[in-house]
PADREN-640168 format. One record per residue (C-alpha): y, x, z; residue in one letter. Coordinates in pm, 1 decimal, padded with zeros to 6 digits. Example, Ala and Ser with C-alpha at 12.3 -4.5 7.8 and 13.67 -1.06 7.14 Angstrom:
2
yy; xx; zz; kefi
-00450.0; 01230.0; 00780.0; a $
-00106.0; 01367.0; 00714.0; s $
This chain:
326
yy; xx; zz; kefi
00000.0; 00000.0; 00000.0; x $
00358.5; 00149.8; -00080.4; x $
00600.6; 00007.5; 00145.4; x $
01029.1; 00052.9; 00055.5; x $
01252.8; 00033.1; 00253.2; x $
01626.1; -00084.9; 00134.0; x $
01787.7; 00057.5; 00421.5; x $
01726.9; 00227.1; 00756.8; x $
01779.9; 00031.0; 01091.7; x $
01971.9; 00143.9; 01353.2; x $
01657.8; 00227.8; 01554.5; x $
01376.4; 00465.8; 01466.6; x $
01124.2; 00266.5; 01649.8; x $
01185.2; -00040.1; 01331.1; x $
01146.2; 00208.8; 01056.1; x $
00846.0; 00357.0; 01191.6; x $
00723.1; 00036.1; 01248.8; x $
00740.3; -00054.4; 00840.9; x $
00577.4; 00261.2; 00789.7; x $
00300.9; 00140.1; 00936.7; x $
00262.0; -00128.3; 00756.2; x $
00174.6; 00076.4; 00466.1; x $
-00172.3; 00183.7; 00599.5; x $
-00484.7; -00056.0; 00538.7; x $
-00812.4; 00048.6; 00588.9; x $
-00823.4; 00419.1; 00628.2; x $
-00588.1; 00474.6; 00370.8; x $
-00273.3; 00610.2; 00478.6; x $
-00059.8; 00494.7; 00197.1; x $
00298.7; 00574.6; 00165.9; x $
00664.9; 00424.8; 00208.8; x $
00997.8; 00549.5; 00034.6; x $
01319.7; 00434.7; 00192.1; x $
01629.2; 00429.7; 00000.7; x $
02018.1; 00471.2; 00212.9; x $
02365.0; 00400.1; 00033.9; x $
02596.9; 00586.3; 00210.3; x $
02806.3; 00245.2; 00222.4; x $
02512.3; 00135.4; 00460.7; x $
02674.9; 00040.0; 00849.2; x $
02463.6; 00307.6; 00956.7; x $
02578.4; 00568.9; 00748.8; x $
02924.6; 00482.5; 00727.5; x $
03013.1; 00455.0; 01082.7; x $
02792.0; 00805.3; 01158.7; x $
02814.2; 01093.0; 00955.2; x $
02918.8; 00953.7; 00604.1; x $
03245.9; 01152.7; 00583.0; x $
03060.2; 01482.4; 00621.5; x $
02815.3; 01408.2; 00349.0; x $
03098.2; 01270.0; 00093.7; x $
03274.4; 01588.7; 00169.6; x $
02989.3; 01758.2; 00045.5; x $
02877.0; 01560.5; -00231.9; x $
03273.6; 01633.6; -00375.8; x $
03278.8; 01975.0; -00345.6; x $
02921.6; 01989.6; -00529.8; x $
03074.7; 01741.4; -00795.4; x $
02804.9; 01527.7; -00788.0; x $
02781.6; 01180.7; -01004.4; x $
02786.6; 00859.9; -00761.0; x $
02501.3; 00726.1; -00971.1; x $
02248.6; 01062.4; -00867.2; x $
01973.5; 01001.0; -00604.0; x $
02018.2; 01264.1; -00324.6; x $
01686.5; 01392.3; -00162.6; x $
01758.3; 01640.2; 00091.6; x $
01657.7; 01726.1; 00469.8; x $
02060.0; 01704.3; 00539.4; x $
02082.1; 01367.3; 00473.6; x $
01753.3; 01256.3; 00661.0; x $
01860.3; 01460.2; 00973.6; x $
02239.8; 01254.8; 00968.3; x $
02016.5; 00963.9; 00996.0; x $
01805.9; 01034.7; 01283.9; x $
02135.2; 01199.8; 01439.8; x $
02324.2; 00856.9; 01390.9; x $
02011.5; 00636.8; 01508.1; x $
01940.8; 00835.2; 01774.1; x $
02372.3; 00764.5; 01932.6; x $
02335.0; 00408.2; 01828.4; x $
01972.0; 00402.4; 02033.8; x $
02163.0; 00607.9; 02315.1; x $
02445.6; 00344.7; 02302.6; x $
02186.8; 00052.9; 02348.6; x $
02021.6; 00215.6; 02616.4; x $
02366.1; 00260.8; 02837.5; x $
02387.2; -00107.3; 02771.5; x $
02112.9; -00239.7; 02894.2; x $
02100.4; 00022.9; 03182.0; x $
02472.4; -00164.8; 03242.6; x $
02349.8; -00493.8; 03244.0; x $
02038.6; -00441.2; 03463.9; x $
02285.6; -00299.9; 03694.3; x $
02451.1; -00609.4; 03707.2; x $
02146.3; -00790.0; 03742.1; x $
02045.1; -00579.3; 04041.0; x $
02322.0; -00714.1; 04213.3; x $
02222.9; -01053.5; 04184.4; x $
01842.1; -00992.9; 04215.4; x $
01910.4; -00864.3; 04635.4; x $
02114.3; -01206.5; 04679.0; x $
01843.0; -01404.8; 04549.9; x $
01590.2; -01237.3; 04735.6; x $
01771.7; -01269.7; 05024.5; x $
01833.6; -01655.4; 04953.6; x $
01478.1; -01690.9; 04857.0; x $
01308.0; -01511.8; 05174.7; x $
01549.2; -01758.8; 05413.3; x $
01429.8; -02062.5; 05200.2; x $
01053.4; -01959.1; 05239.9; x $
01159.4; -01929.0; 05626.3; x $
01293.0; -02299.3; 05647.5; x $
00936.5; -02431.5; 05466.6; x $
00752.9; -02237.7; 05741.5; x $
00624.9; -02555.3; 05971.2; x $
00616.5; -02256.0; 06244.5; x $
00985.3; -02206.8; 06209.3; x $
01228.3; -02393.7; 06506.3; x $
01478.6; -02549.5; 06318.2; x $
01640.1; -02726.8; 06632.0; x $
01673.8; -02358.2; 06815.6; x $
01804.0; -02241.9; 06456.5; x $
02086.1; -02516.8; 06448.5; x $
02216.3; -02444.3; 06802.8; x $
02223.0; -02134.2; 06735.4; x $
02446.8; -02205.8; 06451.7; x $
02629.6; -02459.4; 06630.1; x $
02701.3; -02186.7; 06910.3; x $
02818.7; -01914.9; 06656.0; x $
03040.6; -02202.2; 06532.4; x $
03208.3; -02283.0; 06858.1; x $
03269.7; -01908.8; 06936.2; x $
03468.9; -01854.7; 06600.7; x $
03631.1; -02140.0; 06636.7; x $
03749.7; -02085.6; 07036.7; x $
03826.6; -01685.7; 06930.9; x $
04039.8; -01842.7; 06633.0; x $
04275.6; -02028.8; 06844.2; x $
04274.3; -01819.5; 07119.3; x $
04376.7; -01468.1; 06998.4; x $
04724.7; -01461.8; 07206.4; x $
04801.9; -01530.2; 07561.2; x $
04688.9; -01817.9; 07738.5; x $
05007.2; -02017.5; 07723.0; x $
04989.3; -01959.6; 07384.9; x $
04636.6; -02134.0; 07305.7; x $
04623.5; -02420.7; 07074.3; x $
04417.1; -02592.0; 07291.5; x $
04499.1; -02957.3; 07185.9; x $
04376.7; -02791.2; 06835.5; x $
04075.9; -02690.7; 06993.1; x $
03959.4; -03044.3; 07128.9; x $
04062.1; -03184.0; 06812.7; x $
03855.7; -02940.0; 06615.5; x $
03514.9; -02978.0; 06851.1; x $
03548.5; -03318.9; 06864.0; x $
03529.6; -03379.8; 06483.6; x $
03209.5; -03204.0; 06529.4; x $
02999.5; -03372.7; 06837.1; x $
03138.7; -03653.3; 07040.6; x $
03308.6; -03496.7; 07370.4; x $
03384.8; -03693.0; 07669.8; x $
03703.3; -03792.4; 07771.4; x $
03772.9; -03578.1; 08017.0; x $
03720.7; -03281.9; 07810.0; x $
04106.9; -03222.5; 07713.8; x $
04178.5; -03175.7; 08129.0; x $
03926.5; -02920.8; 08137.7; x $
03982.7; -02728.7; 07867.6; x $
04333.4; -02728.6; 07972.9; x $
04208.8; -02591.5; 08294.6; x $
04058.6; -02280.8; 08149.9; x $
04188.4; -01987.5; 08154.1; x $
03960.2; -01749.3; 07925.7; x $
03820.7; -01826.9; 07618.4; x $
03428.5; -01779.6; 07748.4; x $
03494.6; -02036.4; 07946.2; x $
03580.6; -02278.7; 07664.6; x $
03299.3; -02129.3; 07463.4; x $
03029.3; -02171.5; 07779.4; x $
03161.7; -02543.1; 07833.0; x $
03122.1; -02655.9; 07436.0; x $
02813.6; -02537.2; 07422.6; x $
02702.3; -02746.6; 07694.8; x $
02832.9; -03019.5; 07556.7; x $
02739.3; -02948.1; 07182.1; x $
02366.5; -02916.4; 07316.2; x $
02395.1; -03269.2; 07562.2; x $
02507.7; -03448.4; 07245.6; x $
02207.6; -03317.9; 07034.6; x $
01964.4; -03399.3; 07280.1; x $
02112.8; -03789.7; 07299.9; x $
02143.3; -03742.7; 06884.2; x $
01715.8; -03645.9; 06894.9; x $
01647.0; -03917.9; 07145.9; x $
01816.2; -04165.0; 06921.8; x $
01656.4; -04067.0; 06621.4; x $
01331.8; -04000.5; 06730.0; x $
01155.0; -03568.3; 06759.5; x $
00945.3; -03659.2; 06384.2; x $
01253.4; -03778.5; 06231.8; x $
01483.1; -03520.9; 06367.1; x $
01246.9; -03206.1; 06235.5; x $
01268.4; -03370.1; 05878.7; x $
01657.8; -03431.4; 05925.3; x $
01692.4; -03079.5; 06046.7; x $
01517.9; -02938.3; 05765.5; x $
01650.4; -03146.6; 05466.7; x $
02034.8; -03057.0; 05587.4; x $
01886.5; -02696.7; 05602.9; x $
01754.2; -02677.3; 05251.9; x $
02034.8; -02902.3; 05118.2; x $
02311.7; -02666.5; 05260.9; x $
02184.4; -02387.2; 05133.5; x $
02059.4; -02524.3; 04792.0; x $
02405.3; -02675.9; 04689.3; x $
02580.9; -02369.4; 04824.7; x $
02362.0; -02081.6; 04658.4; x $
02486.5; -02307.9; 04324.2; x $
02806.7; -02300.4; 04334.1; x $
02806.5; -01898.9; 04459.6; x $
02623.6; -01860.0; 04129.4; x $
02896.6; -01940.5; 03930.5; x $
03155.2; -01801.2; 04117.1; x $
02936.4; -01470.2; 04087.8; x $
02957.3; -01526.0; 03689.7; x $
03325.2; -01577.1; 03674.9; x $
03347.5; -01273.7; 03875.9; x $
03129.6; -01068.5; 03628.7; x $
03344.6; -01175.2; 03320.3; x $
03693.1; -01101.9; 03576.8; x $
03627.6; -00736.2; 03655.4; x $
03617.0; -00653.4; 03348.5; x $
03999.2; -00586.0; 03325.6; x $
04002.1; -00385.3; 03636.8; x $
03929.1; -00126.2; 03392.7; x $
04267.4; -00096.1; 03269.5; x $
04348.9; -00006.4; 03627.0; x $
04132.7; 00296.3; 03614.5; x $
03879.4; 00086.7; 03838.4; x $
03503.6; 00096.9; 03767.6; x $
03435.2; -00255.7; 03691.2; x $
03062.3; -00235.3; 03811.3; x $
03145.1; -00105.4; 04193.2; x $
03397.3; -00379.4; 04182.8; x $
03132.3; -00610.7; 04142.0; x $
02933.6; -00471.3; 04358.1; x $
03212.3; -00471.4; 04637.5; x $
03302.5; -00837.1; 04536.3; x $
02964.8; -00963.7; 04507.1; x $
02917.3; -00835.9; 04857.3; x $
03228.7; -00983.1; 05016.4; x $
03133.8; -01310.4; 04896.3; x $
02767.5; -01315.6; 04971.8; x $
02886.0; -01276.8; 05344.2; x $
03104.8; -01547.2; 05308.7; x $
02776.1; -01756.7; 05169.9; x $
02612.5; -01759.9; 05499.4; x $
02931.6; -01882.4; 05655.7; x $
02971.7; -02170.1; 05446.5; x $
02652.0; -02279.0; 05474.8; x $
02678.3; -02259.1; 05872.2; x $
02945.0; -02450.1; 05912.4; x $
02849.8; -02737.2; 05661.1; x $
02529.6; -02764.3; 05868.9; x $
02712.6; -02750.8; 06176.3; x $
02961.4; -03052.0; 06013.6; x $
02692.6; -03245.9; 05910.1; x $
02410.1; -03230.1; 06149.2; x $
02553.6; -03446.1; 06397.0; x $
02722.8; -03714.2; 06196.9; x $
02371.3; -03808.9; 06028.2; x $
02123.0; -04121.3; 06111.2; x $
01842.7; -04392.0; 05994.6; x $
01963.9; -04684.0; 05793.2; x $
01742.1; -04950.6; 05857.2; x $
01699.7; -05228.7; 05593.5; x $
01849.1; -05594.2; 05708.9; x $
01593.6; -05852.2; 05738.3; x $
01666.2; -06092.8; 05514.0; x $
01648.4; -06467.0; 05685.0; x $
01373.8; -06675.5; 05574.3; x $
01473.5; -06945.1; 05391.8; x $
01300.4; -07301.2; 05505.5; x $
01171.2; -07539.4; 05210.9; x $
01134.9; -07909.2; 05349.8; x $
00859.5; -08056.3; 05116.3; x $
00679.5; -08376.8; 05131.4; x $
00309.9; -08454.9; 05114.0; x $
00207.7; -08367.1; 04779.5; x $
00050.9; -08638.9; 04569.9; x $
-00322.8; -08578.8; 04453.1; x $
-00385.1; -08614.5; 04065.1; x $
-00779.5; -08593.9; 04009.1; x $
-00857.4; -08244.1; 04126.0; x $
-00550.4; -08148.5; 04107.7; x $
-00237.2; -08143.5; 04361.3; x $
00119.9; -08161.2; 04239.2; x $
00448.9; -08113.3; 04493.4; x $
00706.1; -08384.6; 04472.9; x $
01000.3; -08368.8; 04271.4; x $
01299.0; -08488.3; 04376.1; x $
01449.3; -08744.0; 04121.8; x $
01793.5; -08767.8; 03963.0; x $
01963.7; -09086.6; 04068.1; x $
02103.2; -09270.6; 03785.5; x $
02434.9; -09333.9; 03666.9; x $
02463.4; -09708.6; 03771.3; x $
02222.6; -09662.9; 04068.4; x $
02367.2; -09681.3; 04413.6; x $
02461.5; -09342.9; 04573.8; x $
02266.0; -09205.6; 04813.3; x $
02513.9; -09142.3; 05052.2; x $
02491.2; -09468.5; 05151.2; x $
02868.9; -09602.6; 05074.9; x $
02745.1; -09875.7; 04836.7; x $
02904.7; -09759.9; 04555.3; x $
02758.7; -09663.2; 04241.1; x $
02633.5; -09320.0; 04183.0; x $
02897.3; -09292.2; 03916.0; x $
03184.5; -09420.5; 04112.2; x $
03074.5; -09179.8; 04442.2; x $
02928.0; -08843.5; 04401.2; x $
02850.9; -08899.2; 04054.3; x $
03177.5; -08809.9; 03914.6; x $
C-alpha cells in the first residue's frame, strides 16, 4: 500500500500514524508526503529561512525540493508546536488540580454525612456554638459600654426562640464568654424542645437533609463563582501577576469562606423547620332513602324535579314557578 500525505500535521505522532497505515500483511509498503511551504506549519516555523535559500539558489517555484534541510525544519517546527501543546495542557491540569482538592474535600464530608454512624445532632451544636461565638466576638470587639448588645439579642433570637428575660441578662454581662456560655445554653434547651416536638426518627432525617441540602446548593453556586474566577485572573497578567497562583490564592480564600456559608445556613435553618400534617378533610353526610328493589337488582332514589305549575315545596302554596322557581 502507498500512502501520501498532502501535508504534515502539527504533531509527529499523526504522521507516523498514516505511515502506518501503509503496511498490510508483512509488507512494509511505503508513504510519500508532500509540504508547500504556504502550509500553516511551514509558514509560521521556519519558512523564511528556506525561501531565503531557495532565492539565493534561484530556484523555479514550480521544482520539487527533496532535501534533509527541509525535513529537519519540519520536525523542528512540530516538535515547538508539540512543546506548546504540552505547556497547555500542563496549564490546564494545573487549574484542574485546584478544583480536584475542593471536590475531594466536599466529597469526603458528604460521604461523612451518609455515614448512619455519624452524630449529626452533636455536629449541628457544634455548629450552632461556633455560630454564637462569632457572632458574640463580632459585636463585642470594644469596651463593654460599647457592646451592641440589643444587636446581639436581636441577632440570637432570629435564630432559636430566647426567653424574655434574656435582654436583662445579657445586659448584665460583663465579658463576652459569658454571653457565649449563656446562648449556648439556651441554643441547646431550644433544640432539645425542637427534637421532642418533632419526634428523635424525624429529627435524624431533618438533620441530615438540611446537612446535605446546605452543602449541595452551596458547593453549586462556589462552582461557578470558581469559573468566573478562572476566566477573571486572566488579566492580572498585565499586572505582572501570575494568573495561576492567583487562582490558587483566590480559590483558597473562597473555599474557606464555603464552609462558613454553609454553617450558618444550617444554623438559620435548622431551627425554623417542622412536619406539615395533611388536614382531614370532613366527611361529607349523604341522606338517602330506602332504595327501591327492581328484580335482582337495587336502584337508589332520585330525587325528582318539581314542575313548573306544581306547588313549591317550601310549603307557601304558591306555584313552583311563582316561588323558588323563578
Amino acid at each position: 500500500l502507498f500512502v501520501i500525505g498532502t501535508e504534515r500535521h502539527e504533531a509527529r505522532r499523526i504522521d507516523d500514524q498514516l505511515r502506518g497505515r501503509a503496511g498490510r500483511q508483512g509488507d512494509a509498503g511505503a508513504s510519500r508526503f508532500f509540504v508547500s511551504l504556504k502550509d500553516d506549519l511551514m509558514r509560521i516555523f521556519g519558512s523564511e529561512r528556506i525561501q531565503s535559500i531557495l532565492t539565493t539558489l534561484k530556484m523555479p517555484e514550480d521544482q520539487p525540493i527533496e532535501n534533509g534541510i527541509i525535513s529537519k525544519a519540519i520536525e523542528s517546527a512540530q516538535a515547538k508546536i508539540e512543546g506548546f501543546n504540552f505547556d497547555s495542557r500542563k496549564h490546564v491540569l494545573e487549574y484542574d488540580d485546584v478544583m480536584n482538592k475542593q471536590r475531594e474535600t466536599i466529597y469526603k464530608r458528604r460521604k461523612e454525612l451518609l455515614e448512619p454512624t455519624t452524630d449529626l445532632k452533636v455536629m449541628i451544636l457544634n455548629m450552632v456554638a461556633q455560630e454564637i461565638e462569632k457572632i458574640a466576638g463580632f459585636h463585642t470587639a470594644g469596651r463593654p459600654d460599647e457592646w451592641n448588645r440589643k444587636e446581639i439579642v436581636e441577632t440570637f433570637f432570629a435564630i432559636f426562640p430566647m426567653p424574655q428575660d434574656a435582654p436583662e441578662k445579657i445586659n448584665s454581662f460583663s465579658s463576652p464568654e459569658e454571653i457565649i456560655e449563656y446562648a449556648i445554653d439556651i441554643s441547646k434547651t431550644a433544640y432539645e424542645a425542637k427534637e421532642k416536638e418533632l419526634g428523635l426518627e424525624a429529627t435524624r432525617q431533618i438533620e441530615k437533609v438540611i446537612l446535605l441540602r446546605s452543602l449541595d446548593t452551596i458547593w453549586m453556586d462556589h462552582l461557578d463563582e470558581m469559573e468566573h474566577l478562572r476566566d477573571s485572573v486572566k488579566l492580572r497578567a498585565y499586572g505582572q501577576k501570575d494568573p495561576l497562583v492567583e487562582y490558587k490564592n483566590e480559590g483558597h480564600k473562597m473555599f474557606q469562606g464555603l464552609f462558613g456559608v454553609i454553617q450558618t445556613n444550617v444554623v438559620t435553618v435548622i431551627y425554623k423547620v417542622g412536619i406539615m400534617k395533611e388536614p382531614k378533610l370532613p366527611e361529607k353526610v349523604i341522606e338517602m332513602g330506602p332504595a327501591k328493589t327492581l328484580g335482582n337488582s337495587s336502584v337508589a332514589p332520585t330525587k325528582k324535579e318539581p314542575g313548573r305549575n306544581d306547588p313549591c315545596p317550601c310549603g307557601s302554596g304558591k306555584k313552583y314557578k311563582k316561588c323558588h322557581g323563578q
